[in-house]
C-alpha positions as CSV (number, residue, x, y, z in Angstrom):
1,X,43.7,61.2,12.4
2,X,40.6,62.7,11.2
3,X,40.0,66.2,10.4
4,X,36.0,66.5,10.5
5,X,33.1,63.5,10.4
6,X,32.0,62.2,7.4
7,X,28.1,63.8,7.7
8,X,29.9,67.0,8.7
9,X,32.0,67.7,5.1
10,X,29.9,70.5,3.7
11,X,30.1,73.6,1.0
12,X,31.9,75.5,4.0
13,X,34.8,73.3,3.4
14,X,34.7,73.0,-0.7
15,X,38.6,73.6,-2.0
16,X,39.9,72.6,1.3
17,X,41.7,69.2,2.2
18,X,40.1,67.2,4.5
19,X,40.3,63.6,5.9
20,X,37.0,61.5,7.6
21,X,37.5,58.2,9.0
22,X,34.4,56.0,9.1
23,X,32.8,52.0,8.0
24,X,32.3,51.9,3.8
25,X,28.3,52.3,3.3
26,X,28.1,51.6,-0.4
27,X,30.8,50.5,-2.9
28,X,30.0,51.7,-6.6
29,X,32.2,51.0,-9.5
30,X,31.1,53.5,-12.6
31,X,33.7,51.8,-15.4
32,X,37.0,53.3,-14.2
33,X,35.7,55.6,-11.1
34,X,35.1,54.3,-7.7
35,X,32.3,55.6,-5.4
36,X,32.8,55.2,-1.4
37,X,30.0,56.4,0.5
38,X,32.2,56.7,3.5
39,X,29.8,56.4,6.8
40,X,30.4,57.5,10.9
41,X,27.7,58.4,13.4
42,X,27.3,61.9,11.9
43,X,26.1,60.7,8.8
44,X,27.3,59.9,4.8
45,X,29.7,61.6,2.8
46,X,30.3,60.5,-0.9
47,X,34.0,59.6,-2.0
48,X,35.3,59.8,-5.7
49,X,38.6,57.9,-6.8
50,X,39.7,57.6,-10.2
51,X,42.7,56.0,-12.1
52,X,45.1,59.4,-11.7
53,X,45.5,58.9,-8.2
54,X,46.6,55.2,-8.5
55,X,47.8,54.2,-5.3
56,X,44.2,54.8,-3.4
57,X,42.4,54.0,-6.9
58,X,44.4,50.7,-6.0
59,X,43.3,50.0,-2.7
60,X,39.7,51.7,-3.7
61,X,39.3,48.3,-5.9
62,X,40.0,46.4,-2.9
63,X,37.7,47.7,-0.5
64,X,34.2,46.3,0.3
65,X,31.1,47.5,2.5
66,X,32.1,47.6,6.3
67,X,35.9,48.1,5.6
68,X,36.8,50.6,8.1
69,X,39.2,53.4,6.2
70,X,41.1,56.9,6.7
71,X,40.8,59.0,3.8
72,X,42.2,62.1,2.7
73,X,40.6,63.9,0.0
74,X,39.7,67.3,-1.5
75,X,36.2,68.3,-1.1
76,X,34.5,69.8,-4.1
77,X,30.6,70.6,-5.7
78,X,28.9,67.6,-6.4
79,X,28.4,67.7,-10.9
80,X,24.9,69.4,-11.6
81,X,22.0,66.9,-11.9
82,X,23.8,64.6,-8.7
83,X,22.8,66.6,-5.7
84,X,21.4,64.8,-3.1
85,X,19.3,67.1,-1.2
86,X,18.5,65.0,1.6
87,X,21.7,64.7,2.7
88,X,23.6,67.3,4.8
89,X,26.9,66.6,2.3
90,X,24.5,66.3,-0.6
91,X,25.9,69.1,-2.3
92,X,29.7,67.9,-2.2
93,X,31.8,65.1,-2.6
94,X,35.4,64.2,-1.7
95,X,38.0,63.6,-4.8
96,X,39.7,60.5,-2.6
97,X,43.5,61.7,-3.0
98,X,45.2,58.9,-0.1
99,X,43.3,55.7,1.2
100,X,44.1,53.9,4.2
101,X,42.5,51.0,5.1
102,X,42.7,50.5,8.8
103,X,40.6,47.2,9.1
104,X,39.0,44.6,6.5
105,X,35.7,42.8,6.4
106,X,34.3,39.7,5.8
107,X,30.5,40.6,4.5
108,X,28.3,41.5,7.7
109,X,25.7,38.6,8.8
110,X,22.9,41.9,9.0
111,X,22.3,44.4,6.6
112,X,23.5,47.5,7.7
113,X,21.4,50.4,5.2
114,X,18.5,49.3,7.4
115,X,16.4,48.3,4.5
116,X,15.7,44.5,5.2
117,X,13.9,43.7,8.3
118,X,16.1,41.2,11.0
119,X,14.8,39.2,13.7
120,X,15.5,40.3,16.9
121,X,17.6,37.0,17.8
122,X,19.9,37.9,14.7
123,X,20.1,41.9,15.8
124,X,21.3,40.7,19.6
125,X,23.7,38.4,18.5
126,X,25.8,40.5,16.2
127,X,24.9,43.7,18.3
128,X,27.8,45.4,17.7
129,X,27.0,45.3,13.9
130,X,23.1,46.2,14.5
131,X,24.5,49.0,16.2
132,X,25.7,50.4,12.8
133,X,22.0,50.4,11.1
134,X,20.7,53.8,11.4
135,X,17.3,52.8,13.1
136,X,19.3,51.3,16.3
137,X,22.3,54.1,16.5
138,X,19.2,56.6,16.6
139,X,17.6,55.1,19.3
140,X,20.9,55.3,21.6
141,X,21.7,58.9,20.4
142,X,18.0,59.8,21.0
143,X,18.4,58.2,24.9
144,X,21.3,60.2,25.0
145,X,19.9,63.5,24.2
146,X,16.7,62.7,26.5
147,X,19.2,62.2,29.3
148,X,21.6,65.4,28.6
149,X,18.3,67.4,28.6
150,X,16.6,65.8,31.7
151,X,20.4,66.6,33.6
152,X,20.0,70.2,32.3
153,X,16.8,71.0,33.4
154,X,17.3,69.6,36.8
155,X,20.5,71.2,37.5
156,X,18.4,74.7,36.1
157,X,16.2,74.0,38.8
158,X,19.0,73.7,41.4
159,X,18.7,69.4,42.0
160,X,22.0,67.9,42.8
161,X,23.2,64.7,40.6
162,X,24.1,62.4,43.7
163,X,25.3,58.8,42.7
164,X,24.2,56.3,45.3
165,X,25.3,52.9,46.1
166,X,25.2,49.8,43.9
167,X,25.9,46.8,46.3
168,X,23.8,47.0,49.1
169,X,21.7,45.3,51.8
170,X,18.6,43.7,50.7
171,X,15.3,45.3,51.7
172,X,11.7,44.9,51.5
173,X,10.4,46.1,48.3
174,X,7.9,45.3,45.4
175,X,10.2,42.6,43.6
176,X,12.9,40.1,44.4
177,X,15.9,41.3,44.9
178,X,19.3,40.3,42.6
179,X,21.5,39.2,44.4
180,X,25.7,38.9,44.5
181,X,27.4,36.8,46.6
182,X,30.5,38.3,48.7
183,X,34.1,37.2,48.2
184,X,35.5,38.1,51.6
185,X,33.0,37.1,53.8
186,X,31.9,33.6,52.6
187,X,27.6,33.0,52.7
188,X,26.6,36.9,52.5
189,X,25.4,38.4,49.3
190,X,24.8,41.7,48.7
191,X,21.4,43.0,47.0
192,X,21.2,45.4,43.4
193,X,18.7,47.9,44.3
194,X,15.8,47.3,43.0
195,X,15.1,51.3,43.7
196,X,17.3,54.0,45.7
197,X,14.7,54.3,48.0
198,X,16.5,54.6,50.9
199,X,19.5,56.1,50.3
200,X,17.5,59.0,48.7
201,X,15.4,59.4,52.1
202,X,18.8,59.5,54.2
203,X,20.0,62.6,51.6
204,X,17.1,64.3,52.9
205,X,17.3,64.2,56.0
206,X,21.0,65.1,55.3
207,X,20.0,68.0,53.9
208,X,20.7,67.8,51.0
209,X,16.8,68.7,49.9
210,X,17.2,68.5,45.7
211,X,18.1,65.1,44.3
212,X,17.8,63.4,41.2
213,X,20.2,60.4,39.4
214,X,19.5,58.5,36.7
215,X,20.0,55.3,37.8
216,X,19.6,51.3,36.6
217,X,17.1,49.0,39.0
218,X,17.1,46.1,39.3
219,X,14.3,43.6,39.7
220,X,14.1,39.6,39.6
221,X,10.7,38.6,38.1
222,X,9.3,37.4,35.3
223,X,9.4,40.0,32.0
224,X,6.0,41.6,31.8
225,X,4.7,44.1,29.2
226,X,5.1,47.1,32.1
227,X,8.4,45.0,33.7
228,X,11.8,44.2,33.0
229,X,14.6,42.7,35.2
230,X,16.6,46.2,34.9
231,X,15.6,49.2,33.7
232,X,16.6,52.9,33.6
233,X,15.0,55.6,35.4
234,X,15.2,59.5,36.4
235,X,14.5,59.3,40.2
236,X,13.9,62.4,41.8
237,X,13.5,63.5,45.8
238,X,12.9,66.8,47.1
239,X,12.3,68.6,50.8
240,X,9.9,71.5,51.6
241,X,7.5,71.4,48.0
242,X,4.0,70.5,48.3
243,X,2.6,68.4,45.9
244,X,1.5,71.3,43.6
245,X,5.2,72.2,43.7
246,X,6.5,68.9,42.3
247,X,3.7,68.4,40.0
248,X,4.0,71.3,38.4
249,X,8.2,71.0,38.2
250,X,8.0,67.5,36.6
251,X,5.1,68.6,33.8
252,X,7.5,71.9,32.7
253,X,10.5,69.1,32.4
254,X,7.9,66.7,30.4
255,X,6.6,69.8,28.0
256,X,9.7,70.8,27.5
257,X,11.5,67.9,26.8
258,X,8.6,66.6,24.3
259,X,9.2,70.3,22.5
260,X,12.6,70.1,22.2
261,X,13.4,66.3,21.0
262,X,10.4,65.7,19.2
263,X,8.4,68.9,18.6
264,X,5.5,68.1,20.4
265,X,3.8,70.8,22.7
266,X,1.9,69.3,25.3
267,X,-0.8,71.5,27.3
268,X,0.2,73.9,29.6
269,X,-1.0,71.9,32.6
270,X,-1.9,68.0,32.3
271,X,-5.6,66.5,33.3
272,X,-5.4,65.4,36.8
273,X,-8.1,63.4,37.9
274,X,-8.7,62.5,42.4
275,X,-8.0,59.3,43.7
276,X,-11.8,58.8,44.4
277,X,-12.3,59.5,40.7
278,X,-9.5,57.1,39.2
279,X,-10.8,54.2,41.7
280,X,-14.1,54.4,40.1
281,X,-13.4,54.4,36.8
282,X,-10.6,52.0,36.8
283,X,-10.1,50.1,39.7
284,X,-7.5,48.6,41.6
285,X,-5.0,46.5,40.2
286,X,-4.1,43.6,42.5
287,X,-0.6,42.7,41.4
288,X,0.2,46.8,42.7
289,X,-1.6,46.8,45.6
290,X,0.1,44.2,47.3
């Protein structure tokens, strides 16, 4: 259906015949010459119709911000003076040749260029158009990319990606536990783990002496600044390493994750401080220690 994404039409394609499929970002009408700013999660790409092509100029005059098209067009330099040099399809435009619109819109209850601030109530309940505003699609893409580089650098360093059990037996832990009740044997409930504690203890004395998941926990008390009910978390076990071993394993993944997702270079080995040391200058914390 679609030949490239929209923020991926560049000058390598110029002369060539594409087609993008994407949401309508901006609607412009310049006196007889519609501009589509045609948008997908790659980016922007600007869309030019005018009266010669009167079928899609047709349904060009119809469209609105949000309307979800497929459009064929002929990519070519943007006229001197109108480069955009921010953009990565700054330098081009389309010449919109066939229009399809593939779903209308009503106008969206959020803004989504991002410009005007939403409350958070607003953002939750139409999530799925939040999702469209730059500022919230980057923070999902940016999770993703932590977690594809957390999964590379612990299957470099020879950890196995183990997926461990979701419904289980409730045990002891910091927190209450969720819990779900069973449809085939009537008053038992299983437990959502609050961590895979134990099932990562059995691998290892399975053998299997390099794990890691990243894995959702689960935990029934009240929201806290430093707690939510479920969260997401790299878990790690290992066999045969001494502290100094694991220590210095998870700092290289920390350094070299801050370098590579957000050009930060941390020091080549983090301040440690003893227990005796952290007790006297900070204390114990009640609500931890018991």
């Amino acid at each position: 259906m679609r030949s490239h994404y929209c923020g991926q039409v560049t000058e390598a394609q110029l002369d060539q015949e594409v087609e993008v499929c994407g949401w309508v970002h901006r609607r412009r009408d310049h006196g007889g010459v519609i501009f589509l700013d045609m948008r997908d999660l790659k980016g922007i790409v600007q869309v030019v119709f005018d009266p010669d092509t009167v079928e899609a100029f047709g349904l060009a005059e119809r469209v609105r911000s949000e309307y979800v098209l497929r459009v064929r067009g002929l990519v070519r330099p943007r006229p001197e003076g109108t480069v955009n040099s921010d953009m990565n399809t700054g330098a081009i435009e389309m010449l919109g040749l066939e229009l399809e619109i593939l779903n209308a819109a009503e106008t969206p209850p959020i803004p989504v260029d991002g410009v005007i601030e939403v409350n958070e109530e607003t953002k939750l309940r139409y999530r799925y158009i939040d999702l469209r505003r730059p500022d919230s699609a980057e923070r999902l893409l940016f999770r993703s990319r932590v977690s594809s580089y957390l999964r590379r650098y612990m299957d470099d360093n020879e950890f196995n990606e183990i997926e461990t059990p979701m419904l289980t037996r409730a045990t002891p832990e910091g927190a209450r536990d969720y819990v779900v009740p069973s449809r085939t044997h009537d008053g038992s409930f299983f437990a959502l783990p609050q961590s895979p504690q134990l099932f990562k203890q059995l691998l290892m004395i399975s053998g299997f002496d390099r794990y890691y998941q990243i894995v959702r926990c689960f935990r029934d008390e009240d929201l806290r600044a430093d707690r939510q009910p479920e969260f997401t978390q790299l878990d790690v076990e290992t066999s045969f390493m001494d502290e100094d071993g694991i220590m210095g394993l998870m700092e290289e993944m920390v350094r070299g994750l801050f370098a590579e997702l957000i050009d930060v270079a941390l020091p080549d080995q983090f301040p440690r401080m003893t227990w005796a040391e952290c007790m006297f200058r900070y204390g114990s914390d009640p609500m931890s220690a018991t």
